[in-house]
C-alpha positions in Angstrom: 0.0 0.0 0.0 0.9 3.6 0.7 3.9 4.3 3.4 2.5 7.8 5.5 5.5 9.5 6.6 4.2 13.4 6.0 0.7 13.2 6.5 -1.5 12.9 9.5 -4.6 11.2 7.8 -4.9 7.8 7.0 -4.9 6.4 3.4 -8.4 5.2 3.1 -9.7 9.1 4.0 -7.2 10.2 1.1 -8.7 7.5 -0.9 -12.2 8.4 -0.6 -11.0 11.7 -1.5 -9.4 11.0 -4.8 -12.3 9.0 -5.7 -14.5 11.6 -5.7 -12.2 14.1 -7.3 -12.4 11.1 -10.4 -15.6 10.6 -10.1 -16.6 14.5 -10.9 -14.3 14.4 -13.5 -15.7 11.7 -15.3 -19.3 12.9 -14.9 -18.2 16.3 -16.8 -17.4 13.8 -19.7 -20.5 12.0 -19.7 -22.9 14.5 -21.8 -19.8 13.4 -24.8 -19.7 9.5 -24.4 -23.4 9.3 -24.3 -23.7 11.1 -27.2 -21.1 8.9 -28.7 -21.9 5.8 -27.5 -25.5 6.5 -29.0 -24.0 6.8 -32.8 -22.3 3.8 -32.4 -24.6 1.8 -30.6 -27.1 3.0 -33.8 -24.4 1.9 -36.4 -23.2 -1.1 -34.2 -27.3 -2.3 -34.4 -27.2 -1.7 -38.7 -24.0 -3.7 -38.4 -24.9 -6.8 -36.0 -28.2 -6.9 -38.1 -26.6 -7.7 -41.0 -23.7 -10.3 -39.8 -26.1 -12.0 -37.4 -27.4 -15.5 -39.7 -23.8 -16.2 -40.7 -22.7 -15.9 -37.6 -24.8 -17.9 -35.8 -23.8 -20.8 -38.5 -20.3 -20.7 -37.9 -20.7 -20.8 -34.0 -23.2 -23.8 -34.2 -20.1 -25.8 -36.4 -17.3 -24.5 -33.8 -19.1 -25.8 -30.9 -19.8 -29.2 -32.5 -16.1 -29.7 -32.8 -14.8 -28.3 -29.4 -13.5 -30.2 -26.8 -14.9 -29.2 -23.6 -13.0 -30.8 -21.0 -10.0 -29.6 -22.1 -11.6 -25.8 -22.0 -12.8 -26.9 -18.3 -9.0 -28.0 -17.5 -7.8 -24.4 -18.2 -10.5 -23.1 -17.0 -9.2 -23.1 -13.2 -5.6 -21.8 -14.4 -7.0 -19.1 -16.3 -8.9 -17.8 -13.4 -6.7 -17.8 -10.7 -4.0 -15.6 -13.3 -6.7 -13.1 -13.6 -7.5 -13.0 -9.9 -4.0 -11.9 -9.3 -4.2 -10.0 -12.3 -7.5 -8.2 -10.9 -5.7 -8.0 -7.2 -2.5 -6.3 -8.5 -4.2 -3.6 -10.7 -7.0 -3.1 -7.4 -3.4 -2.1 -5.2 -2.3 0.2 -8.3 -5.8 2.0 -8.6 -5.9 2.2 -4.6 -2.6 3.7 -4.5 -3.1 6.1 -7.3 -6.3 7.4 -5.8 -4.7 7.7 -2.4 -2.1 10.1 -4.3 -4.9 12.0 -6.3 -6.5 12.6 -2.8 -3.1 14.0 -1.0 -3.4 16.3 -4.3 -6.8 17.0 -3.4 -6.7 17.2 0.7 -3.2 19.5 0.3 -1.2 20.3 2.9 -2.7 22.8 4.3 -5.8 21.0 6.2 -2.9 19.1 8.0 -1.1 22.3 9.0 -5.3 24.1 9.9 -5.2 20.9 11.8 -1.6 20.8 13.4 -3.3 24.5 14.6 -6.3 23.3 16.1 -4.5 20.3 18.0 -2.0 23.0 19.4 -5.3 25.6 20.6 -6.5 22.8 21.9 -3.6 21.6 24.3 -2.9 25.2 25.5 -6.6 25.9 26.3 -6.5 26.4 30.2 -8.9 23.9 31.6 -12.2 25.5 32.5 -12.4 26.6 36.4 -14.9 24.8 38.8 -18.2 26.3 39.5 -19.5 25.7 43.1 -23.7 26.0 43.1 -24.7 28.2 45.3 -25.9 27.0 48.5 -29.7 26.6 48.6 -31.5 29.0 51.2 -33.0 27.8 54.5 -37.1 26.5 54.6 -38.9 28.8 56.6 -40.0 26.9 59.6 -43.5 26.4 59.7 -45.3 28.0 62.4 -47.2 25.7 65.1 -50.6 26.2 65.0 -52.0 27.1 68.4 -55.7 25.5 69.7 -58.3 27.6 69.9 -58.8 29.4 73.1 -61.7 27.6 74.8 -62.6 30.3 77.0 -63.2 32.7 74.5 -66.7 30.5 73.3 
């Protein structure tokens, strides 16, 4: 993968960065290869049209003389060369969009948060609030009996 020796972010987060800086430019391509891909999908349909019937012939004769269990024998082999195949271009693309996001990211987010980090460490810690004490209940007065004498 990537070796981090300047940067304070890990690869994935530069990753996901440079993916999306692709991604938009690819989409500002799209209005061309549609339009593109719609001429030659029309001319590709004229074409295919046309070829289709003798086509079909010659594949019906070339499967009626292939040997299948030598395909299936190869089969395995084949795969597993374009698994590693698929796993060593997957590192590449990883890496390169790793780079295309430390292009993107820059250095200066890692210096705005070298910044922040250092505010952070020198803020003084807040100082304790005591709640104020709560005031005394008044005291309830006893309730005297009625005098007896004055009925």
């Amino acid at each position: 993968m990537t070796d981090q020796t300047k940067t304070r972010f890990p690869a994935p987060l530069y990753a996901a960065a440079g993916a999306g800086d692709l991604a938009v430019e690819q989409l500002r391509k799209l209005p061309a290869v549609v339009t593109e891909l719609s001429e030659r999908a029309a001319a590709s349909l004229r074409t295919y049209n046309e070829q289709a019937g003798a086509k079909a012939t010659q594949l019906r004769e070339k499967a009626s003389t292939t040997d299948f269990d030598a395909l299936r024998g190869n089969a395995a082999s084949v795969a597993t060369s374009i698994a590693q195949l698929a796993q060593e271009r997957a590192v590449t693309a990883y890496t390169q969009l790793v780079a295309r996001g430390e292009r993107v990211v820059g250095t200066g987010v890692v210096e705005v948060a070298d910044v922040v980090n250092a505010d952070i460490e020198t803020t003084e810690e807040p100082k304790v609030i005591e709640a104020a004490k709560p005031a005394p209940k008044p005291r309830k007065r006893a309730i005297k009996p009625a005098d007896k004498s004055a009925e």
